[in-house]
C-alpha positions in Angstrom: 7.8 -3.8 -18.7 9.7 -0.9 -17.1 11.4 -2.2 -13.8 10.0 -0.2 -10.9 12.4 -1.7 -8.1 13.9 1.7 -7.9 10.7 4.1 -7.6 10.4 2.0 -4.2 12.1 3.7 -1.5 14.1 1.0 0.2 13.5 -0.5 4.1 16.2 -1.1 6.0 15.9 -4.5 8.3 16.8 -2.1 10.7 14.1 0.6 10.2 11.5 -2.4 9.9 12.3 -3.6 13.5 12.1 -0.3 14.6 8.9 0.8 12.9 7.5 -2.9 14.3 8.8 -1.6 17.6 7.4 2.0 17.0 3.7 0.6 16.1 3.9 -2.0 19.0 3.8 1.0 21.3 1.2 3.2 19.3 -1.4 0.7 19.4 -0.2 -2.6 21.6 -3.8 -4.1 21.5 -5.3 -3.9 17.7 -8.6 -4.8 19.4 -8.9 -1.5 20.9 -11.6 0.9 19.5 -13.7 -2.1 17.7 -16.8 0.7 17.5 -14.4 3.3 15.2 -15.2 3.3 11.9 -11.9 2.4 9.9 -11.6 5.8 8.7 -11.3 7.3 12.5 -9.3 5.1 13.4 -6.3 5.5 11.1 -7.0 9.4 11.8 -6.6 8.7 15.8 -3.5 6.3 15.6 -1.9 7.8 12.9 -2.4 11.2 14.6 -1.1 9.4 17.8 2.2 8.4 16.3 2.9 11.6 14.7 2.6 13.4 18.4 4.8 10.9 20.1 7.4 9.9 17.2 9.8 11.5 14.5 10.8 9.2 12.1 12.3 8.7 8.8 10.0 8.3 5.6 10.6 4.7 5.2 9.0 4.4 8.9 6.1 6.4 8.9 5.7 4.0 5.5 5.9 1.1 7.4 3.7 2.6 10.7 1.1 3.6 8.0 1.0 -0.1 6.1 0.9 -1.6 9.6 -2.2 0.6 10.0 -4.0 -0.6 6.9 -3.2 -4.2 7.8 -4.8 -3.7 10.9 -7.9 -2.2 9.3 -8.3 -4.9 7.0 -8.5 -7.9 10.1 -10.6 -5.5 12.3 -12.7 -5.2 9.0 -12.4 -9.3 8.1 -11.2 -8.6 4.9 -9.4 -11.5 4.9 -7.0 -13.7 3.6 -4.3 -11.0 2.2 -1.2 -10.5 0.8 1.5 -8.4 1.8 4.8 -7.6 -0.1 3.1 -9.7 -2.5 4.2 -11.1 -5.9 2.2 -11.5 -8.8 2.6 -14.4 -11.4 3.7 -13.5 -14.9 4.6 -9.7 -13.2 8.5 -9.4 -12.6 10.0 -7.1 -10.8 6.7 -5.9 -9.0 6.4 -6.2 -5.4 2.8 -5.5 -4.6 2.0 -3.6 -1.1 -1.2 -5.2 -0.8 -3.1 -7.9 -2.5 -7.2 -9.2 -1.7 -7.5 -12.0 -4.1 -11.5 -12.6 -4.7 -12.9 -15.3 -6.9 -15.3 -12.9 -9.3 -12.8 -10.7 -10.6 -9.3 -11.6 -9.6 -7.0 -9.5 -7.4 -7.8 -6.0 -6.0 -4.3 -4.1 -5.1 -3.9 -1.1 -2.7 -0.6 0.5 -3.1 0.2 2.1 0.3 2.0 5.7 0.8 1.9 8.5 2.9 2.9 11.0 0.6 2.3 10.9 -3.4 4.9 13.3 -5.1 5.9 11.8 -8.3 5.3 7.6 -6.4 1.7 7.9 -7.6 3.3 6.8 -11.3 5.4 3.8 -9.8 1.5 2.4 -8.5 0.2 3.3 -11.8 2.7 1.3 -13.5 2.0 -1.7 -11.2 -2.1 -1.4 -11.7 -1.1 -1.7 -15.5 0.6 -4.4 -15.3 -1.7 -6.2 -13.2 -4.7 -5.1 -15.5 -2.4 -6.7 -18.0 -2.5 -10.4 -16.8 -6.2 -9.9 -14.6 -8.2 -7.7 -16.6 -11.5 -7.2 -14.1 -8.3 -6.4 -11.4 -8.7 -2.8 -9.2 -6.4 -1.2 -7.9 -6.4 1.5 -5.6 -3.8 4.0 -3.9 -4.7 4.6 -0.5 -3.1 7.5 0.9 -2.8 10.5 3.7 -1.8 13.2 0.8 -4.8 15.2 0.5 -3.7 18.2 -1.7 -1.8 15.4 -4.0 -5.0 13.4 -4.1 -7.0 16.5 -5.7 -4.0 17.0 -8.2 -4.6 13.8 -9.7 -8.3 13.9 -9.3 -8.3 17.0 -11.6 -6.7 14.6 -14.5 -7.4 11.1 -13.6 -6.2 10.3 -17.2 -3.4 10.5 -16.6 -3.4 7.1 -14.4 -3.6 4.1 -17.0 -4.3 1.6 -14.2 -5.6 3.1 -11.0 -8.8 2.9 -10.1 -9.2 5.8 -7.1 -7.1 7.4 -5.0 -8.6 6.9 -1.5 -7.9 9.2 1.5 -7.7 6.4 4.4 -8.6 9.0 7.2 -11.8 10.2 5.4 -15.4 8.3 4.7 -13.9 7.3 1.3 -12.1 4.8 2.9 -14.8 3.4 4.8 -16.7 2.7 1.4 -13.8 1.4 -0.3 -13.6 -1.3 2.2 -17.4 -1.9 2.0 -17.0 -2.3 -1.2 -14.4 -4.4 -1.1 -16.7 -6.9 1.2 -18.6 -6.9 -1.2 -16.4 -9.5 -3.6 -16.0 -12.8 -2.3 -12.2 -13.1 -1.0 -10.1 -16.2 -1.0 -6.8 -17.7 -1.1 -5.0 -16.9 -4.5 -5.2 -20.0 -6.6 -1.9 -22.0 -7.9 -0.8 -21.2 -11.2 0.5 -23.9 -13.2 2.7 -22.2 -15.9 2.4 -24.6 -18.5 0.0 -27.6 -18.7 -1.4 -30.2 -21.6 -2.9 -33.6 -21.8 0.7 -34.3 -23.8 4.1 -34.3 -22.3 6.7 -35.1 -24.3 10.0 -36.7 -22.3 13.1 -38.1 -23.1 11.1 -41.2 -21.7 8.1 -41.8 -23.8 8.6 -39.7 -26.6 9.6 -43.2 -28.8 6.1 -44.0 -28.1 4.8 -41.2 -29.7 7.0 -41.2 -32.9 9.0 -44.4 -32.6 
């Protein structure tokens, strides 16, 4: 599979304390607003930290993934995965991952802005679809003009599910449906198992 590592545009430590810092002042209490839909309340904070901050694009990354996260505990949607790896997927670092027992794990790659990153997601939805074929994935987004280009052609994504505006209603469904599934931790893979190991121990016993 293609290595995608360098479709990602790459965090600093430094810009991740500072976007930590940055959303620690936007919203210090992720209690606050409890009777906002989801949808409302990505549009207020993320509206919020627009006004009061100018960042770099690797921030407003970070200040928007920090928004989802919140979003999904206000919502319970939880356990989850974040910066998540995949077994049997190299080189894929997965934004977010709800693992549910009926069909495996549901992604949502996180950005901002599409441009041309809408392909690095559809490239990791395939691979996931790959190795968990009832998988979904989703790209939740603030792009709106971007996310009717691709709804114009939505063949054009092999693995994608939706593209989901996070400040409109859509979102708010998306997580309903979501609840819908029943979420738990991701199971332990063992790579290779069989009711026969063969060791430099006891394999005399099996052909001695």
């Amino acid at each position: 599979m293609e290595d995608v590592t360098n479709l990602k545009e790459q965090i600093t430590p430094e810009e991740k304390l500072k976007a930590k810092h940055v959303f620690k002042q936007v919203l210090p209490d992720i209690t606050k607003d409890r009777s906002l839909p989801s949808s409302k309340f990505i549009k207020k904070y993320w509206n919020q930290y627009q006004k009061k901050f100018t960042s770099n694009q690797n921030i407003n990354g970070k200040v928007f993934e920090n928004l989802i996260a919140t979003t999904l505990i206000r919502e319970k949607i939880m356990p989850f995965y974040m910066q998540a790896k995949v077994a049997f997927i190299p080189y894929v670092s997965y934004d977010f991952i709800i693992y549910t027992c009926d069909i495996g794990p549901i992604s949502l790659s996180i950005k901002t802005s599409l441009r041309e990153r809408w392909k690095q997601a559809d490239l990791e939805a395939v691979a996931l679809k790959y190795i968990h074929r009832k998988s979904k994935s989703f790209v939740v987004t603030l792009d709106t003009n971007a996310v009717r280009r691709r709804r114009v052609d939505p063949s054009q994504a092999l693995g994608i599910d939706d593209y989901v505006l996070a400040d409109m209603e859509e979102f708010d469904e998306m997580l309903k449906s979501i609840k819908s599934h029943q979420l738990g931790l991701s199971p332990k893979v063992e790579v290779v198992s069989s009711s026969i190991i063969i060791t430099p121990k006891n394999y005399i016993e099996f052909f001695g």
